[in-house]
TORKOL-4160 file (C-alpha; in steps of 0.2 Angstrom, whole numbers, padded with zeros to 4 digits, m for minus):
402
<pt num="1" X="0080" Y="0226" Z="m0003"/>
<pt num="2" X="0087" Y="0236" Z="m0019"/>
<pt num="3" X="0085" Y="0226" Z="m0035"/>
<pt num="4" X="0102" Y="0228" Z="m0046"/>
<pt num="5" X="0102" Y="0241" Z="m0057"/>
<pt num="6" X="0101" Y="0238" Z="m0076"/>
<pt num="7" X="0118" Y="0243" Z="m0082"/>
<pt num="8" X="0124" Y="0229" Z="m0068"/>
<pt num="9" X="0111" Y="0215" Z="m0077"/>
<pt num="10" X="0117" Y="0223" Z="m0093"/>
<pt num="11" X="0136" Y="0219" Z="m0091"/>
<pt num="12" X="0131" Y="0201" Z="m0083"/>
<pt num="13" X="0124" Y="0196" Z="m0098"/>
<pt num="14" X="0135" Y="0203" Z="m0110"/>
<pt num="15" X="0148" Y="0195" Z="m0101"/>
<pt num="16" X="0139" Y="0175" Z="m0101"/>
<pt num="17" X="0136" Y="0180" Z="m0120"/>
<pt num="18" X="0155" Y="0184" Z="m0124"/>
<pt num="19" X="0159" Y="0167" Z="m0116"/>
<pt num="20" X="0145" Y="0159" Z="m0124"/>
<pt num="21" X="0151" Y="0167" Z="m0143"/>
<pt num="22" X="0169" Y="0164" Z="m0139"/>
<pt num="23" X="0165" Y="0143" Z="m0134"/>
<pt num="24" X="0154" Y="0141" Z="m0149"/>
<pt num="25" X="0164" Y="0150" Z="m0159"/>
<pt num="26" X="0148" Y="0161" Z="m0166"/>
<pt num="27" X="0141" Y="0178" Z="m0164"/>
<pt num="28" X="0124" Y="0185" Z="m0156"/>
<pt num="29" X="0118" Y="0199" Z="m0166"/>
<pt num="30" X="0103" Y="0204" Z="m0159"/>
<pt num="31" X="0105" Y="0218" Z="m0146"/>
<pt num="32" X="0095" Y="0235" Z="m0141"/>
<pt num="33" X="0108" Y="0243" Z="m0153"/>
<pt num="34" X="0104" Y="0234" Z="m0167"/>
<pt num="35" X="0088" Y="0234" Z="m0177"/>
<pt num="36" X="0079" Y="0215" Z="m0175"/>
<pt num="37" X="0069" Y="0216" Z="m0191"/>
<pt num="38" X="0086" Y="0218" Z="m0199"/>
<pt num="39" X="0091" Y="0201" Z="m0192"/>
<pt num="40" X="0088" Y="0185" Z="m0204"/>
<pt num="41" X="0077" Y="0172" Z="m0199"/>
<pt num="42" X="0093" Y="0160" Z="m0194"/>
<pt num="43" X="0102" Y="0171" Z="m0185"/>
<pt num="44" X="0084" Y="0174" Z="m0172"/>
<pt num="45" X="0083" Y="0157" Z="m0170"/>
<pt num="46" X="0102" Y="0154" Z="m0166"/>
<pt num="47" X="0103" Y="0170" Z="m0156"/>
<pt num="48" X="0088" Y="0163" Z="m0144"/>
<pt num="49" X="0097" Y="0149" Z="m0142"/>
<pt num="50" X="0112" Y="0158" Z="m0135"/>
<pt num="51" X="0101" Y="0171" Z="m0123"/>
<pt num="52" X="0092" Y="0152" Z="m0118"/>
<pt num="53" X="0109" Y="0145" Z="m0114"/>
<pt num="54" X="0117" Y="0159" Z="m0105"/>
<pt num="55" X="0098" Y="0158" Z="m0095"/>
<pt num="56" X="0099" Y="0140" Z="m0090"/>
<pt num="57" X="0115" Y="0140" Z="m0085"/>
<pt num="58" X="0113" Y="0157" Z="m0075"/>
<pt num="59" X="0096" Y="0150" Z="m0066"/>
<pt num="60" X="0106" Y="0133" Z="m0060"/>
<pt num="61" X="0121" Y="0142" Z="m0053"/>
<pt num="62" X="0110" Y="0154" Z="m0043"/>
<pt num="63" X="0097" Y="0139" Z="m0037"/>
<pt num="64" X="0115" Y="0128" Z="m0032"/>
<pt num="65" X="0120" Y="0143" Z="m0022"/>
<pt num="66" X="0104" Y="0146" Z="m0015"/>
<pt num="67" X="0103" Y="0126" Z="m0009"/>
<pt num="68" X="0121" Y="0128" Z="m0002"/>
<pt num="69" X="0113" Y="0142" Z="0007"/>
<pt num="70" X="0098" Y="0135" Z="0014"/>
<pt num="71" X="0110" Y="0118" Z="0018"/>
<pt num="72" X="0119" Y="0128" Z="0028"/>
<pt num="73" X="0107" Y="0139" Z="0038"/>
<pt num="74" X="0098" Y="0122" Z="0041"/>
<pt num="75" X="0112" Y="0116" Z="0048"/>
<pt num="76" X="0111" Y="0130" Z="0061"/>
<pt num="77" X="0091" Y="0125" Z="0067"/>
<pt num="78" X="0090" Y="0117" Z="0083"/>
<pt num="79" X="0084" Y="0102" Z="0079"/>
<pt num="80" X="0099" Y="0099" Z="0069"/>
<pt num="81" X="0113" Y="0097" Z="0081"/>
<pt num="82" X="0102" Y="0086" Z="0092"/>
<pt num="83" X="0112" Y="0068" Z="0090"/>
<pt num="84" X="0106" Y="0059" Z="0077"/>
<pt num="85" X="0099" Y="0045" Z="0088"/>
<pt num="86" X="0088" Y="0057" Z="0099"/>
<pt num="87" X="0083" Y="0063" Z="0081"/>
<pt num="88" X="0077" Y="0048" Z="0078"/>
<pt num="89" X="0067" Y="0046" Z="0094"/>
<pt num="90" X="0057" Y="0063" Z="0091"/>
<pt num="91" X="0052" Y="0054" Z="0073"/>
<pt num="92" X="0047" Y="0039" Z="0082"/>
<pt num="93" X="0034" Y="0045" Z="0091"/>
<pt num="94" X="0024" Y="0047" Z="0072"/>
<pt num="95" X="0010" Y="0033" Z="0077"/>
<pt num="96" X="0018" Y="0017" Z="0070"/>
<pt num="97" X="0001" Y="0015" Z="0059"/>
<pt num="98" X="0007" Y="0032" Z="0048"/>
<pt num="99" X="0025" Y="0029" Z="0044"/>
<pt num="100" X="0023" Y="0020" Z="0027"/>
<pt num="101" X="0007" Y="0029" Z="0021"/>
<pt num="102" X="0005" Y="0039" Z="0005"/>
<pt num="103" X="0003" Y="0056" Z="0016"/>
<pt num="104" X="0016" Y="0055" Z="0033"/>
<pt num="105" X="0026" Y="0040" Z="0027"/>
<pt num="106" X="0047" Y="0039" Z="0030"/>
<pt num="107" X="0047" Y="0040" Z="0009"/>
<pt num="108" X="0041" Y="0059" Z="0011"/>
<pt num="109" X="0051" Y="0061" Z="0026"/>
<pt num="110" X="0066" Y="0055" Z="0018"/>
<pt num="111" X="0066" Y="0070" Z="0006"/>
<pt num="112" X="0065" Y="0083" Z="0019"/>
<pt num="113" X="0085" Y="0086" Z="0017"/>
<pt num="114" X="0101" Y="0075" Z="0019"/>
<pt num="115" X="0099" Y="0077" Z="0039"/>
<pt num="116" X="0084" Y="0071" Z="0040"/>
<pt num="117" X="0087" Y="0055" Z="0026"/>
<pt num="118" X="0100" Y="0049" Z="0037"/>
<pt num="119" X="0094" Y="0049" Z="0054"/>
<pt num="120" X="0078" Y="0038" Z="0045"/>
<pt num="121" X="0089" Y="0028" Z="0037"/>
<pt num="122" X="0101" Y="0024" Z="0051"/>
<pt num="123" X="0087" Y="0023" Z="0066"/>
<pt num="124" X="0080" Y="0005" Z="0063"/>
<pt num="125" X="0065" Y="0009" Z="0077"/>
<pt num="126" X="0057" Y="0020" Z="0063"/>
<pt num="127" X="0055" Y="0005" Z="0050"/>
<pt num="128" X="0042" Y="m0005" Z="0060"/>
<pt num="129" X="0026" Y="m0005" Z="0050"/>
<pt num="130" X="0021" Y="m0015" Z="0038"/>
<pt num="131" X="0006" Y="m0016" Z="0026"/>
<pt num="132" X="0001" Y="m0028" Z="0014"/>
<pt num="133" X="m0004" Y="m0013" Z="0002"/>
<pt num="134" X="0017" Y="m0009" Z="0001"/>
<pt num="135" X="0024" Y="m0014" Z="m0015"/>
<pt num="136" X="0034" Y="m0030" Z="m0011"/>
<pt num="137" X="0051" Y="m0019" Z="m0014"/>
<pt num="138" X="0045" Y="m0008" Z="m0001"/>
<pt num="139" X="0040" Y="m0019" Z="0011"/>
<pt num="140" X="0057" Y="m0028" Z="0008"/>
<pt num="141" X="0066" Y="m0012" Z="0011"/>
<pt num="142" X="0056" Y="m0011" Z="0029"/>
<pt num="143" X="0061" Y="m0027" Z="0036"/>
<pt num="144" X="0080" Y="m0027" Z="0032"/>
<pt num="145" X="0080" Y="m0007" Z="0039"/>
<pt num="146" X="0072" Y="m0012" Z="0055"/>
<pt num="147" X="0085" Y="m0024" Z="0058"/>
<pt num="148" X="0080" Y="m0036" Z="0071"/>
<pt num="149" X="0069" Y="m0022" Z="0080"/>
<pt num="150" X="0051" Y="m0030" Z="0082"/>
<pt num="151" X="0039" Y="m0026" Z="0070"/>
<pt num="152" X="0026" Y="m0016" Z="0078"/>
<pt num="153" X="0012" Y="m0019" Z="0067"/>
<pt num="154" X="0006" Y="m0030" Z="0053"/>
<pt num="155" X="m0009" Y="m0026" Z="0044"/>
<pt num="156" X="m0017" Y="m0036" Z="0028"/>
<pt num="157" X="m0032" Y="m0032" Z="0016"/>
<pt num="158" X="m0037" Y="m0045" Z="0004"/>
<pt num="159" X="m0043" Y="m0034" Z="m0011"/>
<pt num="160" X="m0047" Y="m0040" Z="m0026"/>
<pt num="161" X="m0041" Y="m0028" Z="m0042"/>
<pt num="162" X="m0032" Y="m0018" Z="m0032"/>
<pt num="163" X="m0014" Y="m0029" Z="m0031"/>
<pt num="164" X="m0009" Y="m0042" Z="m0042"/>
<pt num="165" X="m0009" Y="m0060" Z="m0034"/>
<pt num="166" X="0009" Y="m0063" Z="m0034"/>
<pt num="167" X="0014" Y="m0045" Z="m0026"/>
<pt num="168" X="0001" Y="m0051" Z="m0013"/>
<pt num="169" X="0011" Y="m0067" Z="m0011"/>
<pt num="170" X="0027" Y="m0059" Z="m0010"/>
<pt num="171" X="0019" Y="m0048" Z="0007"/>
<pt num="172" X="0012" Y="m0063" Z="0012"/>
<pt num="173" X="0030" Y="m0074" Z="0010"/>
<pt num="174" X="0039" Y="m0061" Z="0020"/>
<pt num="175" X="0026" Y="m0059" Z="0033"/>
<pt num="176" X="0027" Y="m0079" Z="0038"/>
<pt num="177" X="0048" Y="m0079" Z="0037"/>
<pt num="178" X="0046" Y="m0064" Z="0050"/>
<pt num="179" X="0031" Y="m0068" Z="0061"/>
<pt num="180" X="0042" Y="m0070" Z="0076"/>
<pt num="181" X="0044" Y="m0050" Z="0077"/>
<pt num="182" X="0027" Y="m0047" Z="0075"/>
<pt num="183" X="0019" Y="m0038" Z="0089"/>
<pt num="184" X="0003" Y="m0034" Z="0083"/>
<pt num="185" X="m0007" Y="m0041" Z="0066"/>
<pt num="186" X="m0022" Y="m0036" Z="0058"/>
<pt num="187" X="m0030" Y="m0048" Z="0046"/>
<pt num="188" X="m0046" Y="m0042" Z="0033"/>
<pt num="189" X="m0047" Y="m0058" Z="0024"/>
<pt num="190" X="m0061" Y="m0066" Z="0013"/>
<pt num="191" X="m0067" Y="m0083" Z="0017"/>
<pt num="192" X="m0065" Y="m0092" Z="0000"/>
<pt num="193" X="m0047" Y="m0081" Z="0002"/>
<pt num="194" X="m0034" Y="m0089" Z="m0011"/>
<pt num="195" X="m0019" Y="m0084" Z="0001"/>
<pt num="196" X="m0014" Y="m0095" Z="0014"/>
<pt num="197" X="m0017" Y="m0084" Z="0031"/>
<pt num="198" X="m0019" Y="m0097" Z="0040"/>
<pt num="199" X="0000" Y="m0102" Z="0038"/>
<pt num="200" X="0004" Y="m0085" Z="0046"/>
<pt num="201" X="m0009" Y="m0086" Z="0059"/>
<pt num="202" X="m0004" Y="m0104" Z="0066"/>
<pt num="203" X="0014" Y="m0098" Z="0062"/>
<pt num="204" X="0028" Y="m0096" Z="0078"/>
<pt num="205" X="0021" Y="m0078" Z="0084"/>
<pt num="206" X="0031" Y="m0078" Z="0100"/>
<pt num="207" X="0031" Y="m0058" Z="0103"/>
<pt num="208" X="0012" Y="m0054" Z="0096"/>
<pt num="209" X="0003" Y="m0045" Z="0109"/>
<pt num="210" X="m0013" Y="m0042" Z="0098"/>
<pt num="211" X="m0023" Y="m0048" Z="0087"/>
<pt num="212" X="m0035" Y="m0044" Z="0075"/>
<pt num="213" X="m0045" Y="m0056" Z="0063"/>
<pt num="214" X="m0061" Y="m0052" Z="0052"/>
<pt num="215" X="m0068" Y="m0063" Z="0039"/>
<pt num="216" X="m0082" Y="m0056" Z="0026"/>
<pt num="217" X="m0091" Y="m0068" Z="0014"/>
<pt num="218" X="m0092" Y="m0081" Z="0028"/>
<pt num="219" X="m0108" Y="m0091" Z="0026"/>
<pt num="220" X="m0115" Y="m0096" Z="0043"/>
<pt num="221" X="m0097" Y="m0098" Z="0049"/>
<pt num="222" X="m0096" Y="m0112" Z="0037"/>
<pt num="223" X="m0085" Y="m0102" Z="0025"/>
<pt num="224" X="m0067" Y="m0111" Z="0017"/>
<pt num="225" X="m0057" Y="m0100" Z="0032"/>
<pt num="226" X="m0055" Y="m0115" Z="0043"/>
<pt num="227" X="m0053" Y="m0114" Z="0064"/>
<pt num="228" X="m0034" Y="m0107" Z="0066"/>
<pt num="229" X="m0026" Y="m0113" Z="0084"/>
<pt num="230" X="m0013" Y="m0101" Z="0090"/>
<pt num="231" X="0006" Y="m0108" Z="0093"/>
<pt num="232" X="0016" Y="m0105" Z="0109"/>
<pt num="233" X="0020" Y="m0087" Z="0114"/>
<pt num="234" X="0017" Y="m0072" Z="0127"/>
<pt num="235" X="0000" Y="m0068" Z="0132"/>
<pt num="236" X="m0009" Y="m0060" Z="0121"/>
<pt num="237" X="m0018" Y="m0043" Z="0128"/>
<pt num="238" X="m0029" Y="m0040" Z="0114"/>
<pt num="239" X="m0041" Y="m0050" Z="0104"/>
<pt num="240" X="m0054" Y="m0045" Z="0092"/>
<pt num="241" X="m0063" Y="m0057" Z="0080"/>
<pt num="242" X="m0075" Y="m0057" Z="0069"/>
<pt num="243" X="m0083" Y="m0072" Z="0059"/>
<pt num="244" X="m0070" Y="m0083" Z="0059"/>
<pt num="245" X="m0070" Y="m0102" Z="0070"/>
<pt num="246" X="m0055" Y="m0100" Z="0082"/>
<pt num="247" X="m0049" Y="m0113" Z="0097"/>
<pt num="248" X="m0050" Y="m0104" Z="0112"/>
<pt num="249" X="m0041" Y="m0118" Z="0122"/>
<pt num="250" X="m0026" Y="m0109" Z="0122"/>
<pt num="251" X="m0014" Y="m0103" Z="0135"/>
<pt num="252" X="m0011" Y="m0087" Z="0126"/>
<pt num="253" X="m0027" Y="m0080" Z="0132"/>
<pt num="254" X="m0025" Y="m0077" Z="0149"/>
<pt num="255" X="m0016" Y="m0062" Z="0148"/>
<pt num="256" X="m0030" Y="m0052" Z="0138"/>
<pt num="257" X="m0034" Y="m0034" Z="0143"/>
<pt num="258" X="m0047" Y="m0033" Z="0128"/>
<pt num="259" X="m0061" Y="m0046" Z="0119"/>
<pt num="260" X="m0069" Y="m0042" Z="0106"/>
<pt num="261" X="m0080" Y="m0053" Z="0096"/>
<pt num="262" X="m0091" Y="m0053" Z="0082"/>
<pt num="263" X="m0105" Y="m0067" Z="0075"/>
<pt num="264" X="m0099" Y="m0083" Z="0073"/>
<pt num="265" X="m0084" Y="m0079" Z="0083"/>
<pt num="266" X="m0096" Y="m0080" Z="0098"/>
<pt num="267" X="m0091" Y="m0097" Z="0107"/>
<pt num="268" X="m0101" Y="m0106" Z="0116"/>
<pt num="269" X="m0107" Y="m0101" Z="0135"/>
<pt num="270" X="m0098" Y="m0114" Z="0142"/>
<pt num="271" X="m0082" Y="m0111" Z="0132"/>
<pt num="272" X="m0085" Y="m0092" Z="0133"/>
<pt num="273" X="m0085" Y="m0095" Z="0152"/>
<pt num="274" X="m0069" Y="m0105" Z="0152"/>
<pt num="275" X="m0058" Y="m0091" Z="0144"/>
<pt num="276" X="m0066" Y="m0079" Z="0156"/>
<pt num="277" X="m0061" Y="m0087" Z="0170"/>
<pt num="278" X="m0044" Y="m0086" Z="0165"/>
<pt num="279" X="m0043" Y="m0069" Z="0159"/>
<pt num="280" X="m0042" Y="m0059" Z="0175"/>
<pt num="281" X="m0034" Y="m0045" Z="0169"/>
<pt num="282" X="m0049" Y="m0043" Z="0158"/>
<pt num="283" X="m0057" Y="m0024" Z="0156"/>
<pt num="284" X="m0066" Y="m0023" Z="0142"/>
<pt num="285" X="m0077" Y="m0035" Z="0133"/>
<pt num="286" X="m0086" Y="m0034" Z="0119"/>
<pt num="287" X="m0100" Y="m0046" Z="0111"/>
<pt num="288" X="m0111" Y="m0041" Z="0094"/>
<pt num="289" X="m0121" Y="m0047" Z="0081"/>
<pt num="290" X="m0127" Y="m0066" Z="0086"/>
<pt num="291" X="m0145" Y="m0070" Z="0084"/>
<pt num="292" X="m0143" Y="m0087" Z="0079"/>
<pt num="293" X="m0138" Y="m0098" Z="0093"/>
<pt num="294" X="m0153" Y="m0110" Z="0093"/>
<pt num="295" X="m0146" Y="m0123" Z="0106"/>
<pt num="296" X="m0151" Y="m0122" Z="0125"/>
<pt num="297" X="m0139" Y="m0109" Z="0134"/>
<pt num="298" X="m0138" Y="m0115" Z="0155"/>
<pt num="299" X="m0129" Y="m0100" Z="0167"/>
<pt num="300" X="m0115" Y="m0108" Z="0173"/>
<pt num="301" X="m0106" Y="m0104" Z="0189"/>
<pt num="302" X="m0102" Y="m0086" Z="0194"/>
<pt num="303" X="m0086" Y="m0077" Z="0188"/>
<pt num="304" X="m0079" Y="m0063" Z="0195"/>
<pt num="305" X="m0072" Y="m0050" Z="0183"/>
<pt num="306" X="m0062" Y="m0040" Z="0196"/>
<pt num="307" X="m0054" Y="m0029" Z="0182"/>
<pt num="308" X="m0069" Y="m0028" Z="0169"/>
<pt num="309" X="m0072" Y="m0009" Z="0166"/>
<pt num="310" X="m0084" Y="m0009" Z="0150"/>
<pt num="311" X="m0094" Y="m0024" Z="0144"/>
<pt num="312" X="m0105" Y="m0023" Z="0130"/>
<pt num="313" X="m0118" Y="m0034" Z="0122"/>
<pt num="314" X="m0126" Y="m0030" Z="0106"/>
<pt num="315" X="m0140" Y="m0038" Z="0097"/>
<pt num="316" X="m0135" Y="m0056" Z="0105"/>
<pt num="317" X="m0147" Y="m0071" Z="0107"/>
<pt num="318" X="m0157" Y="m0067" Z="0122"/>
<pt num="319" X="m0155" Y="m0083" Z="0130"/>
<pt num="320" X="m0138" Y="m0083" Z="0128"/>
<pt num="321" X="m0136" Y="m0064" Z="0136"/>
<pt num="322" X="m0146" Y="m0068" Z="0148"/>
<pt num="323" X="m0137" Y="m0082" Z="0154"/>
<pt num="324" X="m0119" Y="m0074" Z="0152"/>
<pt num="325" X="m0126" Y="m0059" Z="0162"/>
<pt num="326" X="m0130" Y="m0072" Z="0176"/>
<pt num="327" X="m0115" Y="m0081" Z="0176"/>
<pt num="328" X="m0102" Y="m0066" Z="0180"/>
<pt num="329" X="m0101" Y="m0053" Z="0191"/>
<pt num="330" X="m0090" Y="m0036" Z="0189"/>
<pt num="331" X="m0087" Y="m0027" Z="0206"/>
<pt num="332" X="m0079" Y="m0012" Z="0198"/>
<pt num="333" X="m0089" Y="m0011" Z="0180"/>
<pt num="334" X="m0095" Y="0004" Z="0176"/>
<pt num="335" X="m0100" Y="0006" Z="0157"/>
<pt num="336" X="m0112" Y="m0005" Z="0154"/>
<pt num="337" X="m0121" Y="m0008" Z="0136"/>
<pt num="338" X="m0135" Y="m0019" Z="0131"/>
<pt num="339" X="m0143" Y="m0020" Z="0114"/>
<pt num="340" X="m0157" Y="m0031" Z="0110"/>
<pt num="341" X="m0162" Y="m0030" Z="0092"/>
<pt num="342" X="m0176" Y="m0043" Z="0090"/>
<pt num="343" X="m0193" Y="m0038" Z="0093"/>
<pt num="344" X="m0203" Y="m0049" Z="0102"/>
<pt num="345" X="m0219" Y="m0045" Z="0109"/>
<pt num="346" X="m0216" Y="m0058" Z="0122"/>
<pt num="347" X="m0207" Y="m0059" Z="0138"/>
<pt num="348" X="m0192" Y="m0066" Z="0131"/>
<pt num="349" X="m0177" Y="m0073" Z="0144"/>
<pt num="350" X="m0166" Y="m0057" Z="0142"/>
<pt num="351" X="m0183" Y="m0046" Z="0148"/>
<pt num="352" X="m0186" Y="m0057" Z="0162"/>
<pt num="353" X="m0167" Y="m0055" Z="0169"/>
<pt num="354" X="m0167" Y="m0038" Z="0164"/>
<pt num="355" X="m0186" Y="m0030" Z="0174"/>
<pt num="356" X="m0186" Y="m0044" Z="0188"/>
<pt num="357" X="m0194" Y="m0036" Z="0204"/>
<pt num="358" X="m0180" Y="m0027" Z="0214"/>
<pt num="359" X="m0169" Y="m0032" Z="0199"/>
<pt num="360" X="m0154" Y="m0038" Z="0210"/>
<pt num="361" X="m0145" Y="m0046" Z="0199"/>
<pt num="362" X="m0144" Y="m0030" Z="0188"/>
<pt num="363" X="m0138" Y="m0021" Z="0202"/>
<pt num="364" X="m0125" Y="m0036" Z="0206"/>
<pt num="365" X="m0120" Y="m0035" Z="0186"/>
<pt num="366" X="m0115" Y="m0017" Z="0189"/>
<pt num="367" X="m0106" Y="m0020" Z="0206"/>
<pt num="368" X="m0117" Y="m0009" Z="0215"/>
<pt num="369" X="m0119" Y="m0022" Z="0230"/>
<pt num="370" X="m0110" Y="m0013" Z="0247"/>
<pt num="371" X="m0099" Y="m0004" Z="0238"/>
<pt num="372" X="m0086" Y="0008" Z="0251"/>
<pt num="373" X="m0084" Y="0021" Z="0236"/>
<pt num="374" X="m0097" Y="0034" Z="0231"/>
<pt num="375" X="m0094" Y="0029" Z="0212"/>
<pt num="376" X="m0107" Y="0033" Z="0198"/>
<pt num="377" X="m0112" Y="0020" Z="0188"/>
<pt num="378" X="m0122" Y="0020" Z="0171"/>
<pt num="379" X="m0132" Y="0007" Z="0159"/>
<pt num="380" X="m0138" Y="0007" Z="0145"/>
<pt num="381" X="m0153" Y="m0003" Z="0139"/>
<pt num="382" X="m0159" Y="m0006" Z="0121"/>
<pt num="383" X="m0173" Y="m0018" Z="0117"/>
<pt num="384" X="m0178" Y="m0015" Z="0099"/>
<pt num="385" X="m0181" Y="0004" Z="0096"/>
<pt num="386" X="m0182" Y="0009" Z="0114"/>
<pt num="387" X="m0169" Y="0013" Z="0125"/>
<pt num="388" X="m0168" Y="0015" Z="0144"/>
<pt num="389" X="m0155" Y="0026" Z="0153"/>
<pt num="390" X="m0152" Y="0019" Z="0172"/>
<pt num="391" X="m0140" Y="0028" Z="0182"/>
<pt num="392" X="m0136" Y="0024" Z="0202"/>
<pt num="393" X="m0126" Y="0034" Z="0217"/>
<pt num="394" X="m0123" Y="0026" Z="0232"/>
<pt num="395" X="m0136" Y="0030" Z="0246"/>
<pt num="396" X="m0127" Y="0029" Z="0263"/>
<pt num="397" X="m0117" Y="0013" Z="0267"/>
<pt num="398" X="m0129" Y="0001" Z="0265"/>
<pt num="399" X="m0134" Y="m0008" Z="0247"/>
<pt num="400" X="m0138" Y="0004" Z="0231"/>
<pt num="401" X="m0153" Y="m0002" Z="0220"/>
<pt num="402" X="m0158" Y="0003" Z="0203"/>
């Protein structure tokens, strides 16, 4: 495209000086007709403060025209004349954990045009995330925009220096009047922890479905994060702790899909055994990090695990591995992990289970015993720095071994 031609910007600009002379009342001298070094110092300075008028105001009438313009070609896209609440659909499948960052959060979003402010604003199903890094205005703003919609996640980081306390306390305050939308939480909290958590964890959680709890700075479990006992609500299908004293004796478990826990968490066998035999929709469990149990560990009786997928036992008590290994048996298990981290030159009880002769009970573990599918199964065994690969196929019909 042609630019205009230069007696065409000539006569524009004459035309928004004219006006500009004839408003103020005052006259711009400088021209190409006229000679500048003629021109006193005042009259420069009030000449460029004409041309830098008649400039500002040209610029914003041709950038309001242009927004009209791109306002109006938008209008035309596709996504555009989709109903505002299938709009709002597409932007809720952004993952529920990214709505109110600092990179892909609905504040961003928001300024993408007046289209796209409004669907966000009137689609409560978007505003159902909250964090406890959020100023308290912002979080505030996301509760009363998701109207009664439950809130999808909740996640809190105790971090010193980084938030003042009472904006902590404000999240905190809103987070226990609304626990009953809740329908996942995610709790990093420090032991000696000045913010009562425990008010939100034992607080009505009717719709949680998953649950997350890690404590640092907790000394041999003995840390000033008391045991929190869950109150009344759905089943629960996920559960990860990590150093923090729970009750286990709760209805709330049997429901859960995935366990995961982490040091002092660890119950012991016998309670560990209890929630298991509950769980029956169990698939993946997960134990790590407990070499302390100093108590005897008995097997108890057997449990079937009919839905366990992956189990995983890292750097656990021998005894206490060995003895949960022997108490439960997964007939369609087929990830299998375990980490022993303590060297010991010895025989210990893990070892003993683990290279018995025709190793059985391994096999059993695994599911591998008359099994009518041709599955393949794989373990993976760590004692200190050496690791051991077994994989099994089924041979024939009959039993597959090791």
């Amino acid at each position: 495209m042609k630019p205009p031609t230069k007696s065409a910007i000539t006569n524009a600009l004459n035309i928004l000086l004219e006006s500009i002379q004839e408003e103020n009342e005052c006259t711009f001298a400088s021209s190409r007709n006229h000679p500048l070094d003629t021109i006193s110092f005042e009259q420069r300075a009030k000449d460029l403060e004409i041309l830098g008028l008649a400039k500002a105001h040209l610029d914003k009438e041709a950038d309001d025209l242009i927004s009209r313009i791109h306002h109006q070609r938008n209008l035309a896209a596709p996504i555009h004349r989709l109903p505002q609440e299938i709009f709002g659909m597409i932007l809720a499948n952004l993952a529920a954990d990214r709505l109110v960052d600092d990179g892909y959060g609905l504040l961003q979003l928001l300024r993408v045009g007046r289209i796209w402010y409004h669907a966000i604003v009137n689609s409560p199903r978007l505003w159902t995330g909250l964090d406890s890094t959020l100023p308290p205005k912002i979080a505030r703003l996301i509760i009363e925009r998701s109207k009664s919609l439950p809130i999808l996640s909740f996640s809190w980081t105790t971090v010193y220096g980084y938030k003042d306390d009472q904006a902590h306390e404000k999240i905190l305050e809103m987070a226990i009047q609304n626990s009953t939308r809740f329908k996942s939480m995610e709790l990093r909290v420090s032991s000696d922890d000045p913010f009562p958590i425990e008010s939100l964890l034992e607080g009505p959680t009717p719709a949680l479905e998953a649950l997350t709890v890690e404590v640092y700075n907790n000394q041999a479990g003995e840390g000033g994060f008391r045991e929190f006992v869950l109150s009344e609500g759905a089943p629960l299908k996920q559960l990860a702790l990590s150093d923090v004293s729970f009750n286990f004796d709760s209805p709330r478990l049997s429901g859960l899909v995935t366990l995961s826990l982490h040091e002092f968490a660890i119950p012991s066998l016998p309670t560990l055994l209890q929630v298991l035999s509950v769980t029956q929709q169990l698939e993946e469990l997960t134990l790590s990090e407990n070499t302390w149990i100093s108590e005897s560990v008995a097997p108890g009786p057997q449990i079937t695990l009919g839905h366990l997928k992956e189990l995983r036992l890292e750097d656990i008590a021998s005894k206490y591995c060995a003895a949960l290994l022997i108490s439960i048996y997964n007939p369609i298990c087929s990830r299998v992990h375990v980490s022993d981290g303590v060297w010991d030159e010895g025989t210990d009880s893990l070892d003993q289970f683990i290279w018995q002769p025709g190793n059985t009970r391994t096999a059993a573990l695994l599911g591998l015993h008359r099994q009518p599918d041709a599955r393949v199964f794989g373990m993976s065994i760590e004692v200190a720095t050496f690791t051991v690969n077994i994989r099994t196929q089924k041979e024939g019909d009959g039993q597959r071994d090791l």
